[in-house]
C-alpha positions as CSV (number, residue, x, y, z in Angstrom):
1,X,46.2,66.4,-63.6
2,X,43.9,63.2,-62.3
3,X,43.7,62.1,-59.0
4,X,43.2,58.9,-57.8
5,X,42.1,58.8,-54.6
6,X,41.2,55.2,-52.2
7,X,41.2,55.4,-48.4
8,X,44.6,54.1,-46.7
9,X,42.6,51.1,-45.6
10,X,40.3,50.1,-48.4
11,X,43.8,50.4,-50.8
12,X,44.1,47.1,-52.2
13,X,46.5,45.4,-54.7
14,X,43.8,45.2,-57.3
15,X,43.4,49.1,-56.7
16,X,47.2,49.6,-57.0
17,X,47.3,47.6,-59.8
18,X,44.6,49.6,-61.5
19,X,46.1,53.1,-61.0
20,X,49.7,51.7,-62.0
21,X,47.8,50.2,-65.6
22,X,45.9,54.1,-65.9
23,X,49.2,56.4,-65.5
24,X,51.2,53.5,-67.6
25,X,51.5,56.8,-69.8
26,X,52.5,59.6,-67.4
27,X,53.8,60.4,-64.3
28,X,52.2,58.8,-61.1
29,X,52.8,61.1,-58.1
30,X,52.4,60.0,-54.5
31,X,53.3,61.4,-50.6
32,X,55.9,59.7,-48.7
33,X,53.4,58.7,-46.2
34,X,51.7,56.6,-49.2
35,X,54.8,55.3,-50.6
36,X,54.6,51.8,-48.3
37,X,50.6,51.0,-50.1
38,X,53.4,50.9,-53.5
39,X,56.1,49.3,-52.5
40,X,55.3,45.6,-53.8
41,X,54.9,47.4,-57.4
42,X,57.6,48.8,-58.8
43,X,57.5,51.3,-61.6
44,X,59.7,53.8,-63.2
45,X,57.0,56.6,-63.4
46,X,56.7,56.5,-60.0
47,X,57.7,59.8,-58.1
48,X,57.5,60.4,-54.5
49,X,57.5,64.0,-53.0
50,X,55.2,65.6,-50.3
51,X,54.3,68.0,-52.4
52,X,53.4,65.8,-54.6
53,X,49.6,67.8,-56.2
54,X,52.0,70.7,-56.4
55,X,54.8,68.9,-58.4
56,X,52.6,67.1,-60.6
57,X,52.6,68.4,-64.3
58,X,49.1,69.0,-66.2
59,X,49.6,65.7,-67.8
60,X,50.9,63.5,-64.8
61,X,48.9,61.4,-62.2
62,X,48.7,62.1,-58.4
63,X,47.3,59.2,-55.7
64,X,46.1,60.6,-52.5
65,X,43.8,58.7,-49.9
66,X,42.5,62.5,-49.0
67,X,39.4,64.3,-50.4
68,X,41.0,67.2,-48.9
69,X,44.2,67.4,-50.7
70,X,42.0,67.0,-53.9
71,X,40.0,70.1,-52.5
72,X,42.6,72.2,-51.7
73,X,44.3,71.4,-55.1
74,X,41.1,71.7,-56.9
75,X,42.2,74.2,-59.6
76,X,44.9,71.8,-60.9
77,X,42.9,69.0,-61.0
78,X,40.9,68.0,-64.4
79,X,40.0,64.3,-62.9
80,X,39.1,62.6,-60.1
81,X,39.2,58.9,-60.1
82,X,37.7,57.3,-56.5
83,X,37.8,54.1,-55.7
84,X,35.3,52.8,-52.8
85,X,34.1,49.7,-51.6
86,X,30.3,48.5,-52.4
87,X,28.5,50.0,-48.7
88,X,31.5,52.3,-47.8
89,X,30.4,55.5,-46.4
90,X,29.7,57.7,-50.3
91,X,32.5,60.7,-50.1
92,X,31.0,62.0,-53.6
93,X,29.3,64.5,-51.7
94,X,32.6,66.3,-50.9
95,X,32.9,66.7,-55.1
96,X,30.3,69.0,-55.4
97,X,32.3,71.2,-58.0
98,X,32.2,67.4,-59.9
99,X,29.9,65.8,-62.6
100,X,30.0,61.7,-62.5
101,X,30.9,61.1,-65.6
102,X,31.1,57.3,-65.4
103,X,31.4,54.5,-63.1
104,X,32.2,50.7,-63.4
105,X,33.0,47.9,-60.3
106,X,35.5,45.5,-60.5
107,X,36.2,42.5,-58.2
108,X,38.4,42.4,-55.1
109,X,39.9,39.6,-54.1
110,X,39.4,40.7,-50.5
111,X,35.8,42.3,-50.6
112,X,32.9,41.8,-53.1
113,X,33.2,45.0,-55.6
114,X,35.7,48.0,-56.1
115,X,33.7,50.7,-57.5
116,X,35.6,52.8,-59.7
117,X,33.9,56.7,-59.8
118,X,35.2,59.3,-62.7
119,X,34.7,63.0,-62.1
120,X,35.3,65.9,-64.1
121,X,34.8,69.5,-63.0
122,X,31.8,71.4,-63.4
């Protein structure tokens, strides 16, 4: 599976909006607890569960604003996608097991740039 993963706060609706345009193709998994950061976009492959890394299908998305659910799920996940603001504290360091594989920025309409991170496993 890929994992998005934003912090609760830094979650914007230019992040939301990107995550909804990746998993466009597959299911997008979230907690209850993150179901309010969706509720202004609705989408049918949408599915809410709290076990939501454990539910998700090879092929299907999860959104988490934890690097330690992604850690604790690590042998299910094939991707992680992180999204951090330009000068927010680099939580990279947590992916050791993970190769940058490419990253791009994007403009928020509420800060300067979004980076957008890709990491595959080792």
């Amino acid at each position: 599976m890929t994992v998005f993963c934003c912090s609760e706060t830094d979650c914007n609706c230019e992040v939301i909006e990107r995550i909804l345009q990746l998993s466009s193709k597959a299911a997008l998994w979230i907690s209850s607890e993150s179901r309010e950061m969706f509720d202004n976009y609705p989408s049918d492959h949408l599915n809410i569960s709290d076990e939501y890394m454990s539910e998700a299908a090879k092929d299907d998305f999860c959104f988490t604003t934890s690097i330690d659910d992604i850690c604790k799920h690590e042998d299910r996940v094939e991707m992680v996608i992180l999204y951090r603001y330009k000068g927010e504290a680099d939580y990279s360091e947590n992916l050791r097991n993970w190769s940058l594989i490419k990253s791009d920025s994007f403009e928020s309409g509420r800060r300067e740039l979004i980076k957008e991170e890709f990491f595959v496993r080792r």
